[in-house]
C-alpha positions in Angstrom: 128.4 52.4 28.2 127.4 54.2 31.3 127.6 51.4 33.5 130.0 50.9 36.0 131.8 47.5 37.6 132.8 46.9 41.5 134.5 44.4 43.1 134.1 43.1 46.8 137.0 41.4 48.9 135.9 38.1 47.0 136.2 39.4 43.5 132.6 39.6 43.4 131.3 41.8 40.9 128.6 44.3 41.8 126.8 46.3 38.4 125.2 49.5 38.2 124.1 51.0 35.3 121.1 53.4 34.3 118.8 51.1 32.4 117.7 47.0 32.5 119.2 47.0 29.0 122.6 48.4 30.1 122.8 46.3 33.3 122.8 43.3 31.3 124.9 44.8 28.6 127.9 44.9 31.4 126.3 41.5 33.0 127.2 39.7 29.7 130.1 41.9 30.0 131.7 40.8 33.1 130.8 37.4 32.8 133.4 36.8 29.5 135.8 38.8 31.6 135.6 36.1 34.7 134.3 32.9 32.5 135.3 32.7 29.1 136.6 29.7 28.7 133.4 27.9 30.4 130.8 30.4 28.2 132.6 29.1 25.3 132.4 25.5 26.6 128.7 25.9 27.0 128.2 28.0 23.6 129.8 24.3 22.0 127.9 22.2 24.6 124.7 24.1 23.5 125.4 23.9 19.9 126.9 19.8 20.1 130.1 21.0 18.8 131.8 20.3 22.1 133.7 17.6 20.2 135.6 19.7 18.0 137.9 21.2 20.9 137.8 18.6 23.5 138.1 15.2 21.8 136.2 12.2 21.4 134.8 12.1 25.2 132.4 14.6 24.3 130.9 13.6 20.8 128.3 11.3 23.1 127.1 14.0 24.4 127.0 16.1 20.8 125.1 14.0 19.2 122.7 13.8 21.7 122.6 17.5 21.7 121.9 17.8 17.6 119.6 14.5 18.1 117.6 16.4 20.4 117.4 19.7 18.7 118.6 21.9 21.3 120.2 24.8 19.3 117.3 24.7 17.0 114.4 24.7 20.2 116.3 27.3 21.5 116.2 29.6 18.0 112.6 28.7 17.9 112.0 30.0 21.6 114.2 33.2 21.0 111.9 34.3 17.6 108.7 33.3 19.8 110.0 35.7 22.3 110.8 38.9 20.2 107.2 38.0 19.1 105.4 38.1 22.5 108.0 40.0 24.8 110.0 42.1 22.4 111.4 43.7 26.2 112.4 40.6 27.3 113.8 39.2 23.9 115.7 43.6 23.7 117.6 42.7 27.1 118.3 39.4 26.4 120.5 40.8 23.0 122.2 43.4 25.1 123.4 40.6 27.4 124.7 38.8 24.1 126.2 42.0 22.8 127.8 42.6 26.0 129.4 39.0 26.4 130.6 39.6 22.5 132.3 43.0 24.2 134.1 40.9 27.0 135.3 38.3 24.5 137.3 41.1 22.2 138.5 43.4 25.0 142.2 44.1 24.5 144.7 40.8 24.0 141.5 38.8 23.2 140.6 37.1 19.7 137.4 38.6 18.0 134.2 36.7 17.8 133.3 35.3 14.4 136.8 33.8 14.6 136.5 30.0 13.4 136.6 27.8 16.5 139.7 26.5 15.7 142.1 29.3 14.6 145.6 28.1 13.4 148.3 31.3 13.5 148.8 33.2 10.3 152.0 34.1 9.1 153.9 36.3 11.2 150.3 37.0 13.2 149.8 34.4 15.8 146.4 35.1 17.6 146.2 37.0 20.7 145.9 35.5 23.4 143.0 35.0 26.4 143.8 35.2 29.6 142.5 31.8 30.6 145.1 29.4 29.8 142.7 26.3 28.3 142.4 28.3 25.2 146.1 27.5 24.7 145.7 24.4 25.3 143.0 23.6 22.7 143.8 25.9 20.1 140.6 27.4 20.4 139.5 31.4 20.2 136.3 32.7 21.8 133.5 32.3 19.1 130.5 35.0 18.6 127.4 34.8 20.9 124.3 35.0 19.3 121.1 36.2 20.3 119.5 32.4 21.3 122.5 31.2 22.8 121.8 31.9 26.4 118.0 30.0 25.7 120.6 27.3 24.2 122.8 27.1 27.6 119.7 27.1 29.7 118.3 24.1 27.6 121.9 22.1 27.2 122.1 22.9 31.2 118.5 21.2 31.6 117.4 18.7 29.2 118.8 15.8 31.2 117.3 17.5 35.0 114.1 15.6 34.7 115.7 12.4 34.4 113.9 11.4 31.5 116.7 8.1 31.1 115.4 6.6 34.4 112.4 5.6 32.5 114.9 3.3 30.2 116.1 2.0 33.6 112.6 0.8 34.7 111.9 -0.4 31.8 115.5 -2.5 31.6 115.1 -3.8 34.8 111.4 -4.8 34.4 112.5 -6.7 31.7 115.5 -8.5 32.8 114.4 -9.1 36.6 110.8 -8.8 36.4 107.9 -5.2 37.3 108.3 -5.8 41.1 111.9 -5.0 40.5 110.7 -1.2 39.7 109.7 -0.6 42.9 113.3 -2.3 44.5 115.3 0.1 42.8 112.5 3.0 43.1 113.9 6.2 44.1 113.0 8.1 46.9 117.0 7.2 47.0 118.4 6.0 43.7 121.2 9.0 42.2 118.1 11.7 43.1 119.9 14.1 45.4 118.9 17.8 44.5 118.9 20.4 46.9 118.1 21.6 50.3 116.4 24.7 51.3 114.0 25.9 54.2 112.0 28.7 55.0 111.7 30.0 59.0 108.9 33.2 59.0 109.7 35.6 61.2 107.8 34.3 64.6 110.3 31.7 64.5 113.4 34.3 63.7 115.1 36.7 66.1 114.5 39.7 64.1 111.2 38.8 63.4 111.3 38.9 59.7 112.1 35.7 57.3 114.9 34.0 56.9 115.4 31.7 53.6 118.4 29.4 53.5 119.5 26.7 51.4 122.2 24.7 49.2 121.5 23.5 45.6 122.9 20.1 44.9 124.1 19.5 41.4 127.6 18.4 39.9 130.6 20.2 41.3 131.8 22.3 38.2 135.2 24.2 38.0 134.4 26.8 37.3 131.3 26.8 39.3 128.0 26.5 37.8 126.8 29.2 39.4 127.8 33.2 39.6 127.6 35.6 42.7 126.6 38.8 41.3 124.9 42.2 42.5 122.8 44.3 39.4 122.0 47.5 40.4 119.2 50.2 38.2 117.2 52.4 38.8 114.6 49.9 38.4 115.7 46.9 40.6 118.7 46.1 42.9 119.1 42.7 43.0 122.0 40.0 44.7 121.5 36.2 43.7 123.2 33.6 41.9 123.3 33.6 38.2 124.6 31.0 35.4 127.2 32.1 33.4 125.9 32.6 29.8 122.1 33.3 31.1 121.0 37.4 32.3 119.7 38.2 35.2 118.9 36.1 38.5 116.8 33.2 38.5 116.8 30.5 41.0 117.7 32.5 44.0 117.8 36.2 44.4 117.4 38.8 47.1 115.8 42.8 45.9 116.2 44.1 49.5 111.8 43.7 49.7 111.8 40.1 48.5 113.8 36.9 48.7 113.4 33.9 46.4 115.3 30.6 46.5 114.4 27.2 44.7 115.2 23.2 44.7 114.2 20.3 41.8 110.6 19.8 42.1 111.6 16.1 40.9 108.5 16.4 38.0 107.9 14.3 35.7 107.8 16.8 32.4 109.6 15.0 29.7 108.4 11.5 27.6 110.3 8.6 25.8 108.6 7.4 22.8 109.0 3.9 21.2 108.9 4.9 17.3 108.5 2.5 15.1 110.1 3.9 11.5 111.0 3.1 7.7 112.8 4.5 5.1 111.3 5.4 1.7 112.2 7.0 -1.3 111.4 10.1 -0.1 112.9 10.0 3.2 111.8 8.6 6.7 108.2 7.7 8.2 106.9 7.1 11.3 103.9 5.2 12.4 101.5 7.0 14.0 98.8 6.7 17.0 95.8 6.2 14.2 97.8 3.3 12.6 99.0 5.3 9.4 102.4 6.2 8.1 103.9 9.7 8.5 106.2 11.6 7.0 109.1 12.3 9.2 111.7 15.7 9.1 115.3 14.2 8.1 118.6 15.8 7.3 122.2 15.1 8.4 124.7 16.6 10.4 128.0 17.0 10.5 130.7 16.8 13.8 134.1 17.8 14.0 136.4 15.7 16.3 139.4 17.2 17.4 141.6 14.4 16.7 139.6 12.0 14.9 137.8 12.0 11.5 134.3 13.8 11.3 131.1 12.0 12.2 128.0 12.3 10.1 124.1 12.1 12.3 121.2 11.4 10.8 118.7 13.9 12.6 115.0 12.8 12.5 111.9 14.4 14.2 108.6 12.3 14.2 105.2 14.0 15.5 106.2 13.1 19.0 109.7 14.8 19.0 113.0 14.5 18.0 114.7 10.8 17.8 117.3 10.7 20.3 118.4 6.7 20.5 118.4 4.6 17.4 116.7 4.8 14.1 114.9 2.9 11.0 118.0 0.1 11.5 117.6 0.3 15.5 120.4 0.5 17.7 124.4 0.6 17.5 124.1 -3.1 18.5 121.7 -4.0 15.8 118.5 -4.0 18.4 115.4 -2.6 16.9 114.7 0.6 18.7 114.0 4.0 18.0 113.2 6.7 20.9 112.0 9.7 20.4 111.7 13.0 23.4 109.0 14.8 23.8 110.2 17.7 26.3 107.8 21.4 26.5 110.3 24.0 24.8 110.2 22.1 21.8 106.7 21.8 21.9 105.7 25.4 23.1 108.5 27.2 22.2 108.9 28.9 25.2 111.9 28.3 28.1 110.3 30.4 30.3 112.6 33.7 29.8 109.5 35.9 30.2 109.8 35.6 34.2 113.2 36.6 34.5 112.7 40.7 34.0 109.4 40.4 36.4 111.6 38.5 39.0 113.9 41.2 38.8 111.3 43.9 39.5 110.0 42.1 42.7 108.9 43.9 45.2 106.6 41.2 47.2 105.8 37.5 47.0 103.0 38.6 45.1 105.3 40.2 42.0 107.6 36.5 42.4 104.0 34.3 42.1 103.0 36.2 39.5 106.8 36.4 37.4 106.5 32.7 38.3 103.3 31.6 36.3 105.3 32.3 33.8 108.4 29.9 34.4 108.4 26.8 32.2 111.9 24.5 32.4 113.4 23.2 34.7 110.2 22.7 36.7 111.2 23.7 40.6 109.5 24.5 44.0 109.8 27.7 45.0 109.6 29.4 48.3 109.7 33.1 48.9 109.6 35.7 51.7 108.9 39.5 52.0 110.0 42.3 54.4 106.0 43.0 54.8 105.3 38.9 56.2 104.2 37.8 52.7 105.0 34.2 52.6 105.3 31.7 49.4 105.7 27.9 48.6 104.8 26.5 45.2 105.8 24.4 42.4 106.2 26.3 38.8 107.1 25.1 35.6 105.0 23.0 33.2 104.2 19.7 33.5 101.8 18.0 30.6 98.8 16.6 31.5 99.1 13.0 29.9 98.6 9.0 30.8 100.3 8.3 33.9 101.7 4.6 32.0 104.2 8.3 30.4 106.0 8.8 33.4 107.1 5.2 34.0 108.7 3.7 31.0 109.1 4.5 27.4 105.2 4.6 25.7 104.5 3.4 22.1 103.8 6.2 19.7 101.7 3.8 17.3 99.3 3.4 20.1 96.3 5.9 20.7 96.0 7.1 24.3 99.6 8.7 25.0 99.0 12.2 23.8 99.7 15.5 25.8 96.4 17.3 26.6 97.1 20.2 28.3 98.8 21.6 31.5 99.1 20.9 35.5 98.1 23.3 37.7 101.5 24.3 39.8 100.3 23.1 43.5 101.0 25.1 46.5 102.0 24.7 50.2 102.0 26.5 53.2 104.0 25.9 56.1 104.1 23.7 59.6 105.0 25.2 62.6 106.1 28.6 61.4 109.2 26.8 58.6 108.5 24.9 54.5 111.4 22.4 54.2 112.5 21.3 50.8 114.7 18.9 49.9 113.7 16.8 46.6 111.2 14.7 48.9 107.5 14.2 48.5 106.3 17.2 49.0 103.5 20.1 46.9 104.8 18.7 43.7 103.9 15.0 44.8 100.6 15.0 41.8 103.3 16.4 39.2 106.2 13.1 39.5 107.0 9.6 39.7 110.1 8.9 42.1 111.4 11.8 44.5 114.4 12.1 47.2 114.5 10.1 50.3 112.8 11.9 53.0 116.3 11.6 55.2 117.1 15.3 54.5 114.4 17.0 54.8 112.8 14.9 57.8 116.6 16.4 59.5 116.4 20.0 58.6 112.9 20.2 60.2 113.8 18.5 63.0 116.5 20.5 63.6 114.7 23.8 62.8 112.4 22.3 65.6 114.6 21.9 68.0 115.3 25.7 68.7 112.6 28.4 69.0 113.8 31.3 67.5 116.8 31.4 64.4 119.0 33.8 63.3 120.9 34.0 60.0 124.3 32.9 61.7 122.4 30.0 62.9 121.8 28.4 59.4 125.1 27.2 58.9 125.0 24.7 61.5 122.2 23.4 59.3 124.2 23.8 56.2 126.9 21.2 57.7 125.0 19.0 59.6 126.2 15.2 58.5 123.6 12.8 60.3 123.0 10.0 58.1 119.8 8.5 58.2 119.8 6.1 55.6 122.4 3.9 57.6 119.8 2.2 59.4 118.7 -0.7 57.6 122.9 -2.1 56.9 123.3 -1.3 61.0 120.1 -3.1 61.2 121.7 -6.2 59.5 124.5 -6.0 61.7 122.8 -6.0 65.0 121.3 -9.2 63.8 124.2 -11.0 63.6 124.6 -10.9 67.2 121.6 -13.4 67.4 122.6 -15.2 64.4 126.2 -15.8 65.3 125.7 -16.4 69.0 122.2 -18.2 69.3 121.1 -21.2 67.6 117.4 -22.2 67.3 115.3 -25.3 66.8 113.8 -22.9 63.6 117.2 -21.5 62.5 119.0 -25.0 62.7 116.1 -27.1 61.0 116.0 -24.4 58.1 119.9 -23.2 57.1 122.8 -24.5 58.2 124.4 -22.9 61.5 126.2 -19.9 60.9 130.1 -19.9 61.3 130.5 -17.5 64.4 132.0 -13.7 63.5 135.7 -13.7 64.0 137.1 -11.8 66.8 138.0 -8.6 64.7 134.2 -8.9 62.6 132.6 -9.2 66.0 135.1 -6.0 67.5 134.1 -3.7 64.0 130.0 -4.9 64.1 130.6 -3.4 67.8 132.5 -0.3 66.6 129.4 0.7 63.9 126.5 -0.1 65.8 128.2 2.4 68.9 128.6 4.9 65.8 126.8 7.9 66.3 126.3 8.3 62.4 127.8 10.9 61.3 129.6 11.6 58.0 132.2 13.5 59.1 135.6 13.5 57.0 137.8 13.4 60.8 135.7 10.5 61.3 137.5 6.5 61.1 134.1 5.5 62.2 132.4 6.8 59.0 135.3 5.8 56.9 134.9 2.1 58.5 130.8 2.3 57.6 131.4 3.6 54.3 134.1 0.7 53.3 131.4 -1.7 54.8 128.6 0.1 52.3 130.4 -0.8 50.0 131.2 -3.9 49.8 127.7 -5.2 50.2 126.8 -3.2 47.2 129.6 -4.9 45.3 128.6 -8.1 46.3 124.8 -7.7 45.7 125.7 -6.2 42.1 127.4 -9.7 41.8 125.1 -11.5 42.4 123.7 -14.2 39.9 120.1 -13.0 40.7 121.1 -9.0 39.7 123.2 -10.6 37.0 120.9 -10.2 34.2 120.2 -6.2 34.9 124.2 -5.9 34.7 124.4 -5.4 30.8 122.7 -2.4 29.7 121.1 -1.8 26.1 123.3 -0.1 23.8 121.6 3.4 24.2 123.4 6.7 23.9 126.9 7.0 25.9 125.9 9.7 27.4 122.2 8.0 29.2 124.4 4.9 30.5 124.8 6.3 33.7 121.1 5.9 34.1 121.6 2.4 33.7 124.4 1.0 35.3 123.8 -1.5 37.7 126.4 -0.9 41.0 124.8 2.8 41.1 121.4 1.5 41.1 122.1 -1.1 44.0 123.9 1.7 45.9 121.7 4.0 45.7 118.7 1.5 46.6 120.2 -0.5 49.0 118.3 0.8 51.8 114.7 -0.8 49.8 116.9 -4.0 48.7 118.1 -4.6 52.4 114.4 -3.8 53.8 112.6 -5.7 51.3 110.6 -8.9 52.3 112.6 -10.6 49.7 115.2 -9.8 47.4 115.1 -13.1 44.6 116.4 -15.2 47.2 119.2 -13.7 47.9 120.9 -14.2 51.3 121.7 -10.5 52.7 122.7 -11.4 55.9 125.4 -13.9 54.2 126.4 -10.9 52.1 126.4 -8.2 55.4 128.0 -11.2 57.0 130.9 -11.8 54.3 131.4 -8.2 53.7 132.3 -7.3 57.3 134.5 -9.7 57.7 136.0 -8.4 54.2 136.7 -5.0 55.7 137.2 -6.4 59.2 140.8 -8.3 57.5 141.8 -5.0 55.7 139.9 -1.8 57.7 140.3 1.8 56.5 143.9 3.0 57.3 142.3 6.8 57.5 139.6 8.9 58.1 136.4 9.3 56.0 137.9 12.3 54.5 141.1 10.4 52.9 139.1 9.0 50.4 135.7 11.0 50.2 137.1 14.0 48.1 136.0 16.5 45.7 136.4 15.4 42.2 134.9 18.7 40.4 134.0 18.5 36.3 136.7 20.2 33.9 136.1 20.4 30.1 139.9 19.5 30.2 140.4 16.9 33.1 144.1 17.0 33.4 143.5 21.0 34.4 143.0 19.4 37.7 146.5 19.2 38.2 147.4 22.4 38.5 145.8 22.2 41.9 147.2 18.6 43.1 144.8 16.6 45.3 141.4 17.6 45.8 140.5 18.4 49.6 138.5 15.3 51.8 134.8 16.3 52.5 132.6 15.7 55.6 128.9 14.6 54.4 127.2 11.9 52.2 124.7 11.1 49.8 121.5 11.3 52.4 123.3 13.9 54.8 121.7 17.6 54.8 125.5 17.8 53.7 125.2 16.0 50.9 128.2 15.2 49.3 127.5 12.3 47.4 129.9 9.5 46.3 128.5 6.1 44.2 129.2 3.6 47.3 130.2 0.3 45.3 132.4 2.3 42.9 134.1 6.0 44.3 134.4 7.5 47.6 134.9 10.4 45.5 132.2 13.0 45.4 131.1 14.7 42.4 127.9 16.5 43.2 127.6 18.5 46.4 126.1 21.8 47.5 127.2 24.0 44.2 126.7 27.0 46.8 125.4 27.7 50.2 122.9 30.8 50.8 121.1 32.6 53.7 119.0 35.1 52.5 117.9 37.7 55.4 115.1 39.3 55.0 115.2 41.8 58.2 118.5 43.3 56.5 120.1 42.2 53.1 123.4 42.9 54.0 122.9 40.5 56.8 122.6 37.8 54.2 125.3 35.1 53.4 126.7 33.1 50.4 129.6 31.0 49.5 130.4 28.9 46.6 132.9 26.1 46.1 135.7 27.9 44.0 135.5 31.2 43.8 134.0 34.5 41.6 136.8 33.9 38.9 137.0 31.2 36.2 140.4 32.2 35.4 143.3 29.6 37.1 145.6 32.2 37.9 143.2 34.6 39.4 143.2 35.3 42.9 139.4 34.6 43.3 139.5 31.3 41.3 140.0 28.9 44.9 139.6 31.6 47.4 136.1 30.8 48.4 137.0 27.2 48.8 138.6 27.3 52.3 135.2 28.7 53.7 132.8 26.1 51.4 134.6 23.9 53.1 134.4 24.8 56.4 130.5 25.6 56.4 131.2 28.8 56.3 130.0 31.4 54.5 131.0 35.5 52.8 128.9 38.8 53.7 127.0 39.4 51.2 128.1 43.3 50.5 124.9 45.3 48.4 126.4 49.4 49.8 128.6 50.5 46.5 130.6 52.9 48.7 131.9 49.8 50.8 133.2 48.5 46.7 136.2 49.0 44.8 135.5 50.2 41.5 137.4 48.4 38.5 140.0 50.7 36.9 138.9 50.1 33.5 135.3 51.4 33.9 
């Protein structure tokens, strides 16, 4: 192989090779050399034989990965691909042979191994460097040629959020349709990502700056990859996911920068099937009021520990059946859902824009690349060293009844078919900068529910408040903790100064008088309201306003009037996060404290109670004492190996948003996954950082080292001159 591997001061690795096809070969390469063991988690994950090395905890989420066809789509979009891009599909197979490569280097098992691999006789197994292989027994398995469509899929089916729709339809039932718009978003569990685009007559170099921090679960290892690929063709820096080629979200080529967020689209439906078994197998009723034959077969899945689990897998003319079947639910309720989501209906992931973004040259190469982009559906903003400026939505969204992107639709009922495609909108900019952040924005036409407008109404004031911005400037964006969404409990606080102080004809004739705060209640309502609001994890202040937070949502979630929303239908394991009650009051709090009536409810008796609650027992620390990291690990207990996890500054509507579920944790598991400034006056003036480090393996020196800067809001050069590398001895 011709190609040849660098490292920078961070372990990063840097490619070169002669061809596309060789790049990738060394891509999928390096990749099993740094992240084995979490490719092989997300080979399993993609497959929904997760279960078989990790337990019981993760046969929720393998079933709903066989239930919803995911290996399958993703087989389906591979052969469509080496139909219409053979290029594409050719590079895409020298990635896979190259992660097969990295997986049977010296002292490493060969794929095609089972899973599971007991020693034989006098021959244990070698073994891999990464220590969780060890633990479970396991050997690296072979890659095949789908299986990085199969890790994009498993990575994305649940990004839309398709299981809100079982929320609004669970709390319209048990409190009523005006309760849809309580718990509406534009808040509840939607954090996504920041980024912003300045064009050069509002930079000091006078070229475009593109920054920005995706917001998704906190993996270890991280679920994204620094990496540099270097050809003839291209020369591209951006971050990658391990187990996919190439660069897709965000990506520099020296002439043209691209970064994305979560376009919040609605792009994915939940059918109510109605079936019955025959002799011959299953049927479902269909839209013109006649039965039809659906596909059946079972499925097997190995449980590490446990005995094996057999899953009935049916597929209906809507999509696969993902909750319940002919006998209903687990709890006997008679429901079946089925998911309607574009790969499995086109066949494509989107895989054909991934060589073209590559090849950029100008915003014009990324738009077009882009039309091609199908899942997950994102806005996009892009930048060129000629002034060429872009912000649009791409992916596809169906064209269907808009009653599809509320709640689950019955498929025996005419009128809820896809017909066709949305055109992806576009934007332009305001005052020389595009801000987004998950809010209301170009993709507006395309969604239902969307972020809270706190972040990105803060990024663009602050990108107002100075003329001209350099690349070193964006970090102080990055950080910033300013929380917004504090308003409307500080609100209900500032009341009480009338309420417990003042007595009116109106008050008196209509509630009984209020007891009056106690001395420490009245000395902490003080403290908050002076509170200049921000998250920071030095802060007692936040620490105080956060306990507070919490303990209203607590006490709402009691409440007899929430009561009924508190049980959640026995769906899936793995969708109950969607419905879980405390979240959904935390989340929403800022609507349920605003609203003109919440069921009765007394809020101010509840802000009231709950302040004098944490006025008796305050915070003995700091915000940052409890508001820590709490990263994802296939195998949790790995986590001791690096004792406590550090305290973060930021929240859930900060610009740093490091969000916690007030009501339930302090402890943040999503956060920015990495931080990037992309420079378009001079590449290697460009920035990144992510929360671990390059390495996947414990014992590496690059597995933490990036950590101490992610947490300080600051960020690594972003090296693209080979001689500046070191080149790997065993190249």
């Amino acid at each position: 192989m011709s190609a040849e591997t660098y490292r920078d001061a961070w372990g990063i690795p840097h490619l070169r090779a002669d061809t596309p096809h060789e790049l990738a070969r060394a891509q999928g390469q390096v990749t099993a050399r740094d992240r084995a063991w979490q490719l092989e988690v997300e080979r399993h994950r993609a497959q929904g034989t997760s279960a078989s090395f990790l337990g019981p905890e993760a046969l929720s989420w393998d079933r709903l990965a066989r239930r919803a066809r995911l290996a399958d789509t993703a087989r389906r979009c591979f052969t469509a691909l080496e139909r219409k891009d053979p290029e594409t599909a050719a590079w895409v197979r020298a990635y896979v042979d190259g992660v097969n490569e990295g997986l049977t280097e010296p002292g490493q098992p060969s794929p095609g191994q089972p899973t599971r691999t007991h020693p034989n006789p006098g021959q244990p197994p070698r073994r891999h460097p990464a220590p969780e292989f060890a633990r479970t027994g396991l050997a690296p398995g072979h890659w095949d040629p789908w299986t990085p469509l199969g890790v994009w899929l498993a990575t994305h089916i649940l990004f839309a959020g398709f299981p809100a729709k079982l929320w609004r339809e669970h709390v319209a039932t048990h409190l009523g349709p005006d309760a849809v718009a309580l718990f509406a978003a534009d808040g509840p569990g939607t954090a996504g990502s920041n980024g912003w685009l300045v064009s050069g007559e509002r930079t000091t170099t006078g070229h475009a700056l593109i920054a920005g921090d995706p917001h998704r679960f906190i993996e270890d290892p991280g679920v994204y990859q620094q990496i540099h690929l270097s050809c003839p063709e291209f020369d591209v820096v951006g971050l990658a996911v391990p187990g996919v080629p190439g660069v897709a979200h965000f990506g520099h080529t020296g002439t043209v920068a691209w970064a994305i967020t979560n376009a919040m689209a609605d792009y994915q439906d939940l059918y109510r099937e109605r079936l019955r078994r025959t002799g011959a197998g299953v049927e479902a009723l269909g839209p013109d009021g006649t039965w039809q034959r659906a596909a059946r077969h079972t499925e097997t899945i190995h449980v590490a520990g446990e005995d094996t689990v057999e899953v009935e897998i049916i597929e209906t003319d809507r999509g696969p059946v993902i909750a319940g079947g002919p006998e209903g639910l687990d709890d006997g309720t008679p429901a079946a859902l089925s998911l309607r989501y574009p790969p499995r209906v086109t066949a494509d992931l989107g895989f054909g824009a991934l060589l073209p973004l590559l090849r950029a040259r100008r915003v014009a190469d990324v738009d077009r690349a882009l039309d091609g982009w199908a899942e997950p559906v994102n806005v996009v903003q892009a930048a060129d060293t000629e002034g060429g400026l872009l912000h649009r939505v791409a992916g596809r969204v169906p064209v269907r009844p808009a009653a599809n992107g509320l709640r689950p639709v019955p498929a025996w009922e005419p009128g809820h078919e896809w017909t066709g495609w949305h055109t992806p909108p576009r934007a332009g900019l305001t005052e020389g900068v595009a801000v987004m952040a998950n809010q209301r924005g170009p993709s507006t036409p395309l969604g239902v529910e969307f972020a809270a407008p706190h972040r990105a109404d803060r990024i663009a004031a602050l990108l107002a408040g100075k003329e001209r911005w350099s690349a070193s400037d964006m970090p102080t964006i990055h950080t910033d903790t300013h929380l917004a969404s504090a308003t409307p409990l500080l609100d209900h606080l500032a009341a009480l100064t009338t309420a417990t102080t003042e007595t009116t004809e109106t008050t008196a004739t209509t509630a009984p008088p209020l007891t009056p705060l106690t001395p420490e209640a009245a000395a902490l309502r003080d403290r908050l309201l002076a509170w200049d609001r921000r998250m920071d994890a030095d802060s007692a202040d936040a620490a105080v306003y956060a306990a507070l937070r919490s303990a209203v949502v607590r006490r709402l979630a009691a409440h007899p009037a929430l009561a009924p929303a508190a049980v959640a239908p026995a769906y899936p394991e793995v969708l109950q996060p969607w419905l879980a009650l405390v979240p959904r009051v935390a989340y929403a709090l800022e609507h349920l404290l605003r609203a003109e009536d919440l069921y009765g409810i007394d809020r101010a008796a509840i802000v009231r109670t709950a302040l004098e609650e944490i006025a008796a027992r305050p915070p003995a620390g700091p915000w940052g004492d409890t508001h820590r990291l709490a990263p994802w690990r296939a195998l949790p207990d790995a986590a001791t190996a690096h004792g406590d996890e550090p305290g973060l500054s930021g929240d859930h509507d900060c610009v740093l948003c490091t969000s916690p579920v007030p009501g339930l944790t302090d402890r943040a598991a999503r956060g920015p996954a990495a931080r990037y400034v992309w420079d378009l006056a001079d590449r290697g003036n460009s920035r990144w950082v992510v929360p671990h480090g390059a390495s996947g393996v414990p014992d590496s020196p690059h597995h933490r080292d990036q950590q101490p800067l992610w947490l300080d809001g600051e960020l690594a050069p972003v090296v693209t001159d080979f001689d500046r590398l070191t080149k790997e001895s065993d190249d």
